[in-house]
ROVEXDO-578786 format. One record per atom (N, C-alpha, C): residue number from 0; chain; x, y, z. Coordinates in steps of 0.001 Angstrom, whole numbers, padded with zeros to 6 digits. Layout:
REM ROVEXDO-578786
- NUM:A:X:Y:Z
...
***
This chain:
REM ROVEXDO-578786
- 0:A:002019:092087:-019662
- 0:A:002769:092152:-020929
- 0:A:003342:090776:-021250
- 1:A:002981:090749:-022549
- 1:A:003629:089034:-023162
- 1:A:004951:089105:-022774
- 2:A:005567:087952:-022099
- 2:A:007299:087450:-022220
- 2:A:007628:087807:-023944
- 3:A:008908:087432:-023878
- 3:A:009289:087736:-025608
- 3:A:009067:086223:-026155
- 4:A:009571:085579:-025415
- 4:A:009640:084505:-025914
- 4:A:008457:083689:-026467
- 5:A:007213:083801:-025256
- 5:A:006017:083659:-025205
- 5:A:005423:084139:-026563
- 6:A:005539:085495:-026437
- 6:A:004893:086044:-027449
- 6:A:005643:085677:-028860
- 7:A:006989:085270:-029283
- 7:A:007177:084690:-030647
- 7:A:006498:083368:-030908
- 8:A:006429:082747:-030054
- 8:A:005431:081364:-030253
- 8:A:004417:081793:-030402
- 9:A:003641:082532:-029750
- 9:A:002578:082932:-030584
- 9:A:002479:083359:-031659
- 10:A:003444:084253:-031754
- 10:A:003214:084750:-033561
- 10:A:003254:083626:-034376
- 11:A:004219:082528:-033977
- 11:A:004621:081498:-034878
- 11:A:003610:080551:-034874
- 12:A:002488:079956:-034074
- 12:A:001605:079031:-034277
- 12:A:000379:080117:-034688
- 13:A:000332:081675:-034953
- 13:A:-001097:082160:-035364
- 13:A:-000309:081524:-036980
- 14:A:000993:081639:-037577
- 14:A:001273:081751:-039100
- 14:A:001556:080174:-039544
- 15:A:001607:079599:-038344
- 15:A:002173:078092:-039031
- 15:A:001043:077407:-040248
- 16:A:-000081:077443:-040004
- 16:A:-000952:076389:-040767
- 16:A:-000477:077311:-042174
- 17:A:-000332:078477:-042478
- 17:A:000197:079221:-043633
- 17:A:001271:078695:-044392
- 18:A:001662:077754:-044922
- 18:A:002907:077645:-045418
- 18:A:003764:078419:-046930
- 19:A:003506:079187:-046493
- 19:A:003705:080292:-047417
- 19:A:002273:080689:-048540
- 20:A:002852:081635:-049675
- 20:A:002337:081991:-050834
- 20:A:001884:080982:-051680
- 21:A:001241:081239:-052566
- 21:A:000779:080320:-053771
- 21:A:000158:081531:-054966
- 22:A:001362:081347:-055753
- 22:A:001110:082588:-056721
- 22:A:-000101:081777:-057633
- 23:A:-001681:083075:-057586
- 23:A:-001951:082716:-058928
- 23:A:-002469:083770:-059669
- 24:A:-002501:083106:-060831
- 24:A:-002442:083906:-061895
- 24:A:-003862:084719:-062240
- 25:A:-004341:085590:-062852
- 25:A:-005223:085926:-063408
- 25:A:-005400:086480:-064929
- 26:A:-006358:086564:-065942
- 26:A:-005920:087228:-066955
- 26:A:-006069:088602:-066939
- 27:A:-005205:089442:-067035
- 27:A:-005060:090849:-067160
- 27:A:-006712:091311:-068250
- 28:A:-007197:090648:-068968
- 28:A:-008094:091183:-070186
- 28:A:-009384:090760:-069567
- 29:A:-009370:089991:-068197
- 29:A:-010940:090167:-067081
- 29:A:-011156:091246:-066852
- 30:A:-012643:091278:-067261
- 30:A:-013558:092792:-066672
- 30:A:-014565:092005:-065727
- 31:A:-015337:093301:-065464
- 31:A:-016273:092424:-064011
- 31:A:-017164:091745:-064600
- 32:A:-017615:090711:-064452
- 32:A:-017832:090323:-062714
- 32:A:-016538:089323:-062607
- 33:A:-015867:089172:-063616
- 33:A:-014422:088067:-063138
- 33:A:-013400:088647:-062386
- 34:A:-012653:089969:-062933
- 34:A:-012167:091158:-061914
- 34:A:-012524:092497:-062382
- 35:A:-012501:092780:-060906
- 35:A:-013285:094238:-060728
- 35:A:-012230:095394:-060334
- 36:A:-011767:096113:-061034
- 36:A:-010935:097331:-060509
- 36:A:-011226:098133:-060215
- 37:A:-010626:099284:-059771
- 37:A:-010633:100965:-059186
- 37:A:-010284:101534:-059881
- 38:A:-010659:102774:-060002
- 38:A:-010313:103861:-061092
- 38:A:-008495:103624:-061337
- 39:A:-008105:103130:-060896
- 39:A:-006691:103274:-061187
- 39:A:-006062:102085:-061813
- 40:A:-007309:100884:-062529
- 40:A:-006930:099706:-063158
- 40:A:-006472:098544:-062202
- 41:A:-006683:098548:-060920
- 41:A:-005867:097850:-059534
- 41:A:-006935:096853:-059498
- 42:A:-006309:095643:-059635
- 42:A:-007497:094838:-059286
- 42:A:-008198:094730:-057941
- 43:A:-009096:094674:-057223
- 43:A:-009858:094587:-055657
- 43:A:-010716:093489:-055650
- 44:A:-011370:093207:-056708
- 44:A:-012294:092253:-056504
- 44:A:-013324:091316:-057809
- 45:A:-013953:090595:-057082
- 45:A:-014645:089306:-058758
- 45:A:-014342:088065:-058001
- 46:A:-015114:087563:-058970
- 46:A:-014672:086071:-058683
- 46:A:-013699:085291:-059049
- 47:A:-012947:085780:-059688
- 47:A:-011787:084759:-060271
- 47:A:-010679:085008:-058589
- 48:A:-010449:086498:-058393
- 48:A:-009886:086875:-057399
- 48:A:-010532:085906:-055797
- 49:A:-011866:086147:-055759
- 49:A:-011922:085373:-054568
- 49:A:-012175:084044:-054535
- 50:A:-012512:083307:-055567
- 50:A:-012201:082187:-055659
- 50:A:-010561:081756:-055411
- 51:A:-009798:082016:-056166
- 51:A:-008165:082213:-055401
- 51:A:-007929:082352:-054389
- 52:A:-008377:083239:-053848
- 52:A:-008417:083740:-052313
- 52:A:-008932:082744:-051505
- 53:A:-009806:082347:-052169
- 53:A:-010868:081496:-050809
- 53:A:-010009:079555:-051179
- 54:A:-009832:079317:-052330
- 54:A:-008995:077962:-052220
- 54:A:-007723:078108:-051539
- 55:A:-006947:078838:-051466
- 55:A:-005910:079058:-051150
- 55:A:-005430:078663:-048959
- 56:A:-006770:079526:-048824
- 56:A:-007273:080430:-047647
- 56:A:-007659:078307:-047042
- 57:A:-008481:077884:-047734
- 57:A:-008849:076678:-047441
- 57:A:-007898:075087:-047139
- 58:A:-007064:075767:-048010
- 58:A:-005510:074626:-047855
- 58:A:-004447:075200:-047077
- 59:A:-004636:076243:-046551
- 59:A:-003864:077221:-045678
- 59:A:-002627:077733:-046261
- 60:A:-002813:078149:-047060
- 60:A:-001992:079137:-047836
- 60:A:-002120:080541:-047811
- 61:A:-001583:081770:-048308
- 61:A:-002018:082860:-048489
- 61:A:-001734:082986:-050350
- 62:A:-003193:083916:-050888
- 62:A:-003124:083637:-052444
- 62:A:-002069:085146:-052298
- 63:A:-001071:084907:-053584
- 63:A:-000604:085995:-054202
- 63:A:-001091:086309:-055604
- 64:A:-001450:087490:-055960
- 64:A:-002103:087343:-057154
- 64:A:-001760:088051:-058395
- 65:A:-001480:087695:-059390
- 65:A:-000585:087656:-060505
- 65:A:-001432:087980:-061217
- 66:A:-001208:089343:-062060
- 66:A:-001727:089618:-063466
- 66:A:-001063:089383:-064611
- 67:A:-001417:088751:-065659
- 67:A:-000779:088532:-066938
- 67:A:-001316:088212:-068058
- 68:A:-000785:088924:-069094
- 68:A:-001778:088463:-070304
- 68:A:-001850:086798:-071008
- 69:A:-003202:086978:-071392
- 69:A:-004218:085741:-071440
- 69:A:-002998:084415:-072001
- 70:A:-002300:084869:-073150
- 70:A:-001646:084202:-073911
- 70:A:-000521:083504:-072924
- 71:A:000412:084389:-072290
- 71:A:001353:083947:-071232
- 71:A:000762:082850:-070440
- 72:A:-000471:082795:-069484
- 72:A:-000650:082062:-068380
- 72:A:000097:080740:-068818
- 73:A:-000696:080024:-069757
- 73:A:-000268:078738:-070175
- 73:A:001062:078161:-069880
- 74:A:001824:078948:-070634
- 74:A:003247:078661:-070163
- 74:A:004129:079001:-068538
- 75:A:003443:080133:-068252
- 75:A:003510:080490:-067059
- 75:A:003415:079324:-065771
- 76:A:002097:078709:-066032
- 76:A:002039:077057:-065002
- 76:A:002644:075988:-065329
- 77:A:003026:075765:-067016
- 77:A:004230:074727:-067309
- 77:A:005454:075257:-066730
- 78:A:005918:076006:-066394
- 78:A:007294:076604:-066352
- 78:A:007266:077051:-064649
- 79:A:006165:076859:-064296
- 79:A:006229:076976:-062804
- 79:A:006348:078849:-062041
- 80:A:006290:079692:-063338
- 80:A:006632:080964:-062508
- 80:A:005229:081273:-062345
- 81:A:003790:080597:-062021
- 81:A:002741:080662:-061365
- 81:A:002552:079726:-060547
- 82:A:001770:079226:-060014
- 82:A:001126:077948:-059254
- 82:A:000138:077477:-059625
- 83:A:-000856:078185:-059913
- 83:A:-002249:077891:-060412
- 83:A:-003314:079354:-061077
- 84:A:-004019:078690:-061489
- 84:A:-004965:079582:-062253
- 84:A:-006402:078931:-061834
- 85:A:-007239:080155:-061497
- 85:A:-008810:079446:-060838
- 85:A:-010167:080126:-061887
- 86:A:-010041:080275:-063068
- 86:A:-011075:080488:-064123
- 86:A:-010456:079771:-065645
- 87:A:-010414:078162:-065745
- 87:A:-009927:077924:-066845
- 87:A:-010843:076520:-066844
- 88:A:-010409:076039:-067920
- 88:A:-011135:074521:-068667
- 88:A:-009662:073947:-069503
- 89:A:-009839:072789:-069281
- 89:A:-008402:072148:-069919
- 89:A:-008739:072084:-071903
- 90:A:-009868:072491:-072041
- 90:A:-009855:072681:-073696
- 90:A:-009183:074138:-074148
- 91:A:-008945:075029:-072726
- 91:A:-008509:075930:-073122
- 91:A:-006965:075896:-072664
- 92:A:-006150:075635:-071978
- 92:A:-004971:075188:-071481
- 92:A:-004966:073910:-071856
- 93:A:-005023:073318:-073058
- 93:A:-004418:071942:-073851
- 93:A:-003380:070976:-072795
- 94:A:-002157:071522:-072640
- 94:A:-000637:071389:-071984
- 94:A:-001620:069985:-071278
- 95:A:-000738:068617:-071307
- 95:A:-000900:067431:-070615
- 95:A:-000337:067183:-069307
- 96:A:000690:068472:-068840
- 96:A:001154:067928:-068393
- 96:A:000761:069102:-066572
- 97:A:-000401:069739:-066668
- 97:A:-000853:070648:-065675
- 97:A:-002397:069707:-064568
- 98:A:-002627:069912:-064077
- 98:A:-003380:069289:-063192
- 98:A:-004391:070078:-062840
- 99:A:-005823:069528:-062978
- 99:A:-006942:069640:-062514
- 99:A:-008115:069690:-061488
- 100:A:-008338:070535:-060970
- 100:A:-009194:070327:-059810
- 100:A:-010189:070112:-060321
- 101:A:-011467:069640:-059178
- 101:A:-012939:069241:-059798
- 101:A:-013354:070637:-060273
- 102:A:-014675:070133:-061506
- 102:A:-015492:071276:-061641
- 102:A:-015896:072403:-060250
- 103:A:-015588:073194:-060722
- 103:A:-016158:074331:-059565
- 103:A:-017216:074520:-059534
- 104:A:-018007:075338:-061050
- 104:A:-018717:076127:-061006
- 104:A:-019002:075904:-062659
- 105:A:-020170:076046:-063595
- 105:A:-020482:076218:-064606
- 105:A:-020617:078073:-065286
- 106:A:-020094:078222:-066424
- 106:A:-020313:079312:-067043
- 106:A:-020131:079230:-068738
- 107:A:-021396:079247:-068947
- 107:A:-021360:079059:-070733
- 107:A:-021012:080282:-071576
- 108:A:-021041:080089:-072887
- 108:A:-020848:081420:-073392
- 108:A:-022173:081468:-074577
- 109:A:-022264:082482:-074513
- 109:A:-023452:082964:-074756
- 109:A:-023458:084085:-076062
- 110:A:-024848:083872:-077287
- 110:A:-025012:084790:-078137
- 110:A:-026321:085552:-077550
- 111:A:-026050:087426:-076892
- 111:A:-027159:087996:-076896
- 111:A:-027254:088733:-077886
- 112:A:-028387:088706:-078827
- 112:A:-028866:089480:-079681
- 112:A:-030354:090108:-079318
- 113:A:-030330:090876:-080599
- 113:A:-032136:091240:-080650
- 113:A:-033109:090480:-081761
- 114:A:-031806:089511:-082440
- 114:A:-033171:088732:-083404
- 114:A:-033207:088087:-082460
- 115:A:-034943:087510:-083027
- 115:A:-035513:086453:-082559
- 115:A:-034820:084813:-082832
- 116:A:-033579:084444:-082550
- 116:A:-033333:083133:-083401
- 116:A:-033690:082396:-082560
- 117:A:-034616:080809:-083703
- 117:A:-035421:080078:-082480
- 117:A:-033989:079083:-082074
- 118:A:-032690:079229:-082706
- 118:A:-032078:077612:-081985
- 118:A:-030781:078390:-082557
- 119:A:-029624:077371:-081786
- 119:A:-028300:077688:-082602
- 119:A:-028285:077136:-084204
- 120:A:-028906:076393:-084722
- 120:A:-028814:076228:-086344
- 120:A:-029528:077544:-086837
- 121:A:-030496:078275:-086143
- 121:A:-030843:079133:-086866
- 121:A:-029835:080474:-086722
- 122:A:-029078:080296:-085521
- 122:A:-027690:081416:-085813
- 122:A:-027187:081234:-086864
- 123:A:-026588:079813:-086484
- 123:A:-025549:079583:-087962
- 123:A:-025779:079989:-089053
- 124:A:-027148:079681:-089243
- 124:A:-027628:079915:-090961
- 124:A:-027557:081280:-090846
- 125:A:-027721:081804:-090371
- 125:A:-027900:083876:-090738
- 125:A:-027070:083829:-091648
- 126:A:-026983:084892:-091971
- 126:A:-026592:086015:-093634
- 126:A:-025817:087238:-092557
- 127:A:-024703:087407:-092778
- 127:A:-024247:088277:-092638
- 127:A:-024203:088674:-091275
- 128:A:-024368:088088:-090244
- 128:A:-024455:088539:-089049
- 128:A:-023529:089020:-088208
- 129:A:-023798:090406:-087802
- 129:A:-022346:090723:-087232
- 129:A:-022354:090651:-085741
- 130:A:-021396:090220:-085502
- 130:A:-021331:089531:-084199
- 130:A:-019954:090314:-083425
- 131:A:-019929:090474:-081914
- 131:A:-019019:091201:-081200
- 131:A:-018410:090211:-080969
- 132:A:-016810:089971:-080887
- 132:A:-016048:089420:-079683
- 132:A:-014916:090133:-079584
- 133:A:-013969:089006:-078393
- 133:A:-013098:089610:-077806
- 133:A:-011801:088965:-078527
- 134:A:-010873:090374:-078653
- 134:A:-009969:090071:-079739
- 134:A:-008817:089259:-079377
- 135:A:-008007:087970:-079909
- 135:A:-007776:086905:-079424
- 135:A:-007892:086272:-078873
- 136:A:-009693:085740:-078478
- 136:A:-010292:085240:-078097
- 136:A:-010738:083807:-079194
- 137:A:-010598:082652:-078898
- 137:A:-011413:081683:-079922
- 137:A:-012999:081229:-079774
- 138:A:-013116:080651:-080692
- 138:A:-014770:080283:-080219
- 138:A:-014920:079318:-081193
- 139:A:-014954:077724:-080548
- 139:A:-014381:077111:-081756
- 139:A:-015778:076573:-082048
- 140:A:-016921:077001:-081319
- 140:A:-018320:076348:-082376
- 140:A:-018802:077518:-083492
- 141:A:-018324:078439:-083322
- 141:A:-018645:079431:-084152
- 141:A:-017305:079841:-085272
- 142:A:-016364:079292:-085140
- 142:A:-015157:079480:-086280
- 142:A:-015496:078947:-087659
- 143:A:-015868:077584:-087729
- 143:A:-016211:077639:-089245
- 143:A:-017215:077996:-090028
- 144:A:-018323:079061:-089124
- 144:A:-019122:080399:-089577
- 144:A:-018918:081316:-090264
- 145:A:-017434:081778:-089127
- 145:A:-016331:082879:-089639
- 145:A:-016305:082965:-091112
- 146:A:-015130:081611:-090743
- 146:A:-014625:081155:-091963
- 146:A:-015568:081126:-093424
- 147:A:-016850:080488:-093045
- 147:A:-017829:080421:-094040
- 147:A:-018539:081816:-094336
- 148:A:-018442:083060:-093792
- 148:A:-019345:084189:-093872
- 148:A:-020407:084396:-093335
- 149:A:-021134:083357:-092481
- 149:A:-022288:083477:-092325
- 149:A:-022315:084833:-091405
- 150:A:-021503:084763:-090313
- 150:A:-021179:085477:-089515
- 150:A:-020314:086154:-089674
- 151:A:-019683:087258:-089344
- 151:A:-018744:088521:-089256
- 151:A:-018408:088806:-088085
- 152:A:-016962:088727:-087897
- 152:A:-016260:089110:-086277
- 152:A:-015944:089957:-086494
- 153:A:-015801:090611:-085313
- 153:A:-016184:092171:-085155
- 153:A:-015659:092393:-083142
- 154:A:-014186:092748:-083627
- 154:A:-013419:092431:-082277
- 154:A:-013609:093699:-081265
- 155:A:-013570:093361:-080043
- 155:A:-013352:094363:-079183
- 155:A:-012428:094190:-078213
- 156:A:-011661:094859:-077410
- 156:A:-011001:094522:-076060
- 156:A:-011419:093475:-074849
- 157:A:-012728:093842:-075154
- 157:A:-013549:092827:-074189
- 157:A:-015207:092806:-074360
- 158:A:-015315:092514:-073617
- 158:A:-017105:092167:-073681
- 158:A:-017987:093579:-073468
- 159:A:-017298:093537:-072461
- 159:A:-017851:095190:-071983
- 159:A:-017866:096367:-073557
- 160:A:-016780:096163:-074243
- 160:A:-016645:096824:-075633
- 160:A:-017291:096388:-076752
- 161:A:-017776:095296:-076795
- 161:A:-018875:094731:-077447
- 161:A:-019995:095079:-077404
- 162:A:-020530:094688:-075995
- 162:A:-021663:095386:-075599
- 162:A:-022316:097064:-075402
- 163:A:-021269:097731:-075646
- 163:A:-021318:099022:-075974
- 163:A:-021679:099746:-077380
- 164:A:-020426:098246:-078421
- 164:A:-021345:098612:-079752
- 164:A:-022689:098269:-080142
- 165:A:-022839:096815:-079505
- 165:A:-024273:096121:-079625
- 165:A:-025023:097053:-079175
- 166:A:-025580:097639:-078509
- 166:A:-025890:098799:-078247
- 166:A:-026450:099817:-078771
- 167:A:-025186:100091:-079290
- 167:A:-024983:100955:-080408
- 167:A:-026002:101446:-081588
- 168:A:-026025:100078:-081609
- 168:A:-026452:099336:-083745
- 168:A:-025635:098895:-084054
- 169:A:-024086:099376:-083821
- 169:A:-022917:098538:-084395
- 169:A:-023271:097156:-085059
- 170:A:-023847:095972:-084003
- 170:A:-023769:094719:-084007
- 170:A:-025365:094375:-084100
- 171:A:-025280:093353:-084469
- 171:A:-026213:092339:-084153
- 171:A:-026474:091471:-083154
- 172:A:-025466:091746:-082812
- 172:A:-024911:090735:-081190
- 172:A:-023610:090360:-080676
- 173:A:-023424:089875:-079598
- 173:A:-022289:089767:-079297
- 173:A:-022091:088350:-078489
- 174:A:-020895:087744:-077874
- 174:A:-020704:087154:-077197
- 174:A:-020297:087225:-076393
- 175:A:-020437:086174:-075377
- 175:A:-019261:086226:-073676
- 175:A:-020223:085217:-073202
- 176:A:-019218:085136:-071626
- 176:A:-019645:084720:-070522
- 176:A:-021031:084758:-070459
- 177:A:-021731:083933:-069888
- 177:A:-022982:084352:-069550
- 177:A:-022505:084659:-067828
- 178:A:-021846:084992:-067261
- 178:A:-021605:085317:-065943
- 178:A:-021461:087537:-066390
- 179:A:-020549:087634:-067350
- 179:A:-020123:088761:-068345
- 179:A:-021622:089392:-068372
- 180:A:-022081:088621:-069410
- 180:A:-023339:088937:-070255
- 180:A:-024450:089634:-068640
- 181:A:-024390:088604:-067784
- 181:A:-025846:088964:-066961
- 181:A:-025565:090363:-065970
- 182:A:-024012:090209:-065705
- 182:A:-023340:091468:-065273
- 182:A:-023944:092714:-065646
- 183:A:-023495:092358:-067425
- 183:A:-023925:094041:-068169
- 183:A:-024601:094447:-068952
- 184:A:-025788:093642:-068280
- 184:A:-027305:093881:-069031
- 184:A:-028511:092951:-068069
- 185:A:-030078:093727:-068164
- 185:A:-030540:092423:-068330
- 185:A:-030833:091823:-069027
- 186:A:-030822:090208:-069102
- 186:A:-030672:089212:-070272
- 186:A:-032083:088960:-070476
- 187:A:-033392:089152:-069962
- 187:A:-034944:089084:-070116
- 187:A:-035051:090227:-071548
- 188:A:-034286:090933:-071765
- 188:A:-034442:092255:-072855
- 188:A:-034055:091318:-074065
- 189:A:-033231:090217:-074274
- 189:A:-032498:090040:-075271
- 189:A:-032776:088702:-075503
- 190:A:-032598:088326:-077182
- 190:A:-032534:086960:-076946
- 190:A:-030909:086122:-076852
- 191:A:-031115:085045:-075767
- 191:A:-030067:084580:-075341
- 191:A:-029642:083417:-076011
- 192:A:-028715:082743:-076463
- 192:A:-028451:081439:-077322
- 192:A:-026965:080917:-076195
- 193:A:-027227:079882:-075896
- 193:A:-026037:078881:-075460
- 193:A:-025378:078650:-076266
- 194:A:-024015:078364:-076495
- 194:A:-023171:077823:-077898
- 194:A:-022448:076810:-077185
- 195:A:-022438:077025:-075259
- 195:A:-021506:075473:-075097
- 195:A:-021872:075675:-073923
- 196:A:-021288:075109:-073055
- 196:A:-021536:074487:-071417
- 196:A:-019958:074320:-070681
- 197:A:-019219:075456:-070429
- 197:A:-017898:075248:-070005
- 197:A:-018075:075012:-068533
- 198:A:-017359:074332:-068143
- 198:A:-016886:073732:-066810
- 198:A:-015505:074300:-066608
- 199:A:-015331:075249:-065142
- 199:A:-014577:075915:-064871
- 199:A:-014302:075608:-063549
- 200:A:-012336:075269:-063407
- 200:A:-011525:074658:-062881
- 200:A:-010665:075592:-062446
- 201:A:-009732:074862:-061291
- 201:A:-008656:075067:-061256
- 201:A:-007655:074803:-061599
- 202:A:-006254:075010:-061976
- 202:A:-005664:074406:-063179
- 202:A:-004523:074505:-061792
- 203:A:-003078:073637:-061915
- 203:A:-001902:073678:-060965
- 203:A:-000607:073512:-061637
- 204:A:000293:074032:-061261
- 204:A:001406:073712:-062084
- 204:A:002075:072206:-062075
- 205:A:002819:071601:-062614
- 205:A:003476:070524:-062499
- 205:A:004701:070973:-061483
- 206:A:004954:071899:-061687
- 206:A:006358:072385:-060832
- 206:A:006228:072334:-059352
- 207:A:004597:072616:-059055
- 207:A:004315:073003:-057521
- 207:A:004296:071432:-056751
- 208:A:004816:071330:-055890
- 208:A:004736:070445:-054936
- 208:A:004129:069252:-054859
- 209:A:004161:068298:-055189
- 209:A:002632:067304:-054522
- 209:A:001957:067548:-053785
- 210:A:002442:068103:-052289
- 210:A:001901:068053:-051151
- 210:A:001236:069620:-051174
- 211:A:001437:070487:-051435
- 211:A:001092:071546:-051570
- 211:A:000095:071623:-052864
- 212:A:000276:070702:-054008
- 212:A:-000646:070989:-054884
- 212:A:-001873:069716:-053689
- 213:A:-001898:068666:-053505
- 213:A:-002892:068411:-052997
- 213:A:-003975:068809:-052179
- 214:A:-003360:069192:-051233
- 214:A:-003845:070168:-050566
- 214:A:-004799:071343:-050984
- 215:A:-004366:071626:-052184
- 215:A:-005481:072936:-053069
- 215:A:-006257:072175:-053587
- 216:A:-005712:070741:-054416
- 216:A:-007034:069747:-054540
- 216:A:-008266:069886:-053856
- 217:A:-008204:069538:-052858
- 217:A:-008966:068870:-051961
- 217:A:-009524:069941:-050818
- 218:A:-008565:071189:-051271
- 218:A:-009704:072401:-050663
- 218:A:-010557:072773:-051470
- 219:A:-010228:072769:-052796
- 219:A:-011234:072801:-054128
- 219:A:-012525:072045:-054060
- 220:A:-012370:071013:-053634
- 220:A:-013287:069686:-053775
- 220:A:-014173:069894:-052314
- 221:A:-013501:070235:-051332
- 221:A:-014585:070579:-050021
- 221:A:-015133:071774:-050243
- 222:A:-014707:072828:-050805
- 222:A:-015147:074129:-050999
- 222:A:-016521:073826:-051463
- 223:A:-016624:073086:-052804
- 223:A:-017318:072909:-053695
- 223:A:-018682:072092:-053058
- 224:A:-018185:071511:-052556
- 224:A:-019324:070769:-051681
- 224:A:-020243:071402:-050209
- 225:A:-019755:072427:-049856
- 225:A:-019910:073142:-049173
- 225:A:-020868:074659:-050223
- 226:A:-020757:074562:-051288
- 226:A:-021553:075386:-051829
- 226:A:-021034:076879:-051611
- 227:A:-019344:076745:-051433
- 227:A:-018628:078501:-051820
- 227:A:-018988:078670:-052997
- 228:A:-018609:077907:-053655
- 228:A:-018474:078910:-055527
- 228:A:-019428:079492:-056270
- 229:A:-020787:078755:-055706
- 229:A:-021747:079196:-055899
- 229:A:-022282:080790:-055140
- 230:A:-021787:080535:-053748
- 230:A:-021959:081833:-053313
- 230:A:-021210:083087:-053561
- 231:A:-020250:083033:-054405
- 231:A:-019149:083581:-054894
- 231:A:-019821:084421:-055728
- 232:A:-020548:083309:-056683
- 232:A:-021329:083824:-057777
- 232:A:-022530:084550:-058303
- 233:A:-022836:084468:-056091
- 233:A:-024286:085363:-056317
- 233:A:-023841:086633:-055492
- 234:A:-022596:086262:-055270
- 234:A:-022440:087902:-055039
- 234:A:-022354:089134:-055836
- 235:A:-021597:088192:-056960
- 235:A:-021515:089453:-058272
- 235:A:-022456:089430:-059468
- 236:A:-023133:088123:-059397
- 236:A:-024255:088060:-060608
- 236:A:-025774:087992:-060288
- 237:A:-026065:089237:-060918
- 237:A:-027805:089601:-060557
- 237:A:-028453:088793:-060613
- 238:A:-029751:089069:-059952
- 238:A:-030765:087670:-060650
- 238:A:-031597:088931:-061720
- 239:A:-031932:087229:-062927
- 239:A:-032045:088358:-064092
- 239:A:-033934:088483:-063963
***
């Protein structure tokens, strides 16, 4: 039988490299393959979740993980009542004053329809095209479409609700993720259009530490080189 004493040093050098929590955030309005719940709305799993998990895990932290709606995060990492966020792009979190890890991982967003369009000018030009997205969601190569009529938004909760009307007949098509998109369909059925090429980061608060934000740096940056994020990504996204 362990001494007592013995045995608290042990407990204390299995937890030391841990230096506590590192809250991060997620957006409450992820469906899978970003987070994946249980019948009871509980998040368990995706990649936004184990990507968190696994940077965290890498700088020796333990992730805590924070749900909140999309709009909040932003201020949430200026103001420090998060730490970081691990599915963002700084065109979408503007704020100058939050910090960047390297590219992780690529995920574009994507028009699947059933016309045949040979290019994105031939989206644009359509007549009337009704198109799915997600409601307070932007899409700033396709806004002055909106604006112009060519296209018609046509909101849903999420992608998954899009793709249900597209479906439908509702739509003509919809948008998302192409991580989203390959999830909940196959994309060989449809035609697929790129509209951009997002590069997806980790974002850190200004509030959090130097030494503690570095540290997630630079587990970010070995992760990445080591080829996690990628494997992250073939866990939840089919081959099409």
């Amino acid at each position: 039988m362990l001494k007592p004493i013995f045995a608290a040093s042990l407990l204390a050098a299995c937890f030391s490299s841990y230096a506590g929590a590192i809250k991060f955030g997620f957006n409450q309005q992820h469906y899978s393959p970003h987070v994946i719940r249980d019948d009871n709305f509980t998040a368990q799993s995706g990649i936004v979740l184990d990507v968190s998990k696994i940077v965290a895990e890498e700088a020796g932290f333990i992730a805590k993980l924070v749900s909140l709606p999309r709009k909040r995060i932003e201020g949430f990492l200026v103001e420090g009542k998060i730490d970081a966020q691990c599915h963002t792009n700084p065109a979408w979190y503007p704020n100058p004053n939050l910090i960047w890890s390297v590219p992780l991982y690529r995920d574009s967003d994507v028009v699947v329809s059933n016309r045949k369009l040979a290019s994105l000018d031939a989206f644009y030009e359509s007549k009337d095209f009704k198109l799915g997205t997600v409601l307070g969601y932007k899409y700033p190569e396709i806004a002055p479409y909106f604006t112009a009529g060519n296209i018609k938004r046509f909101n849903s909760t999420s992608s998954k609700g899009s793709f249900a009307r597209f479906i439908k007949g509702e739509l003509d098509g919809f948008v998302s993720s192409l991580s989203e998109a390959n999830y909940l369909v196959q994309l060989k059925r449809f035609n697929v259009l790129a509209i951009n090429e997002n590069q997806i980061h980790c974002t850190f608060s200004p509030k959090l530490s130097e030494e503690k934000r570095n540290r997630l740096l630079k587990a970010a940056e070995q992760l990445k080189e080591k080829g996690e994020f990628e494997r992250i990504l073939a866990k939840y996204i089919k081959p099409d």
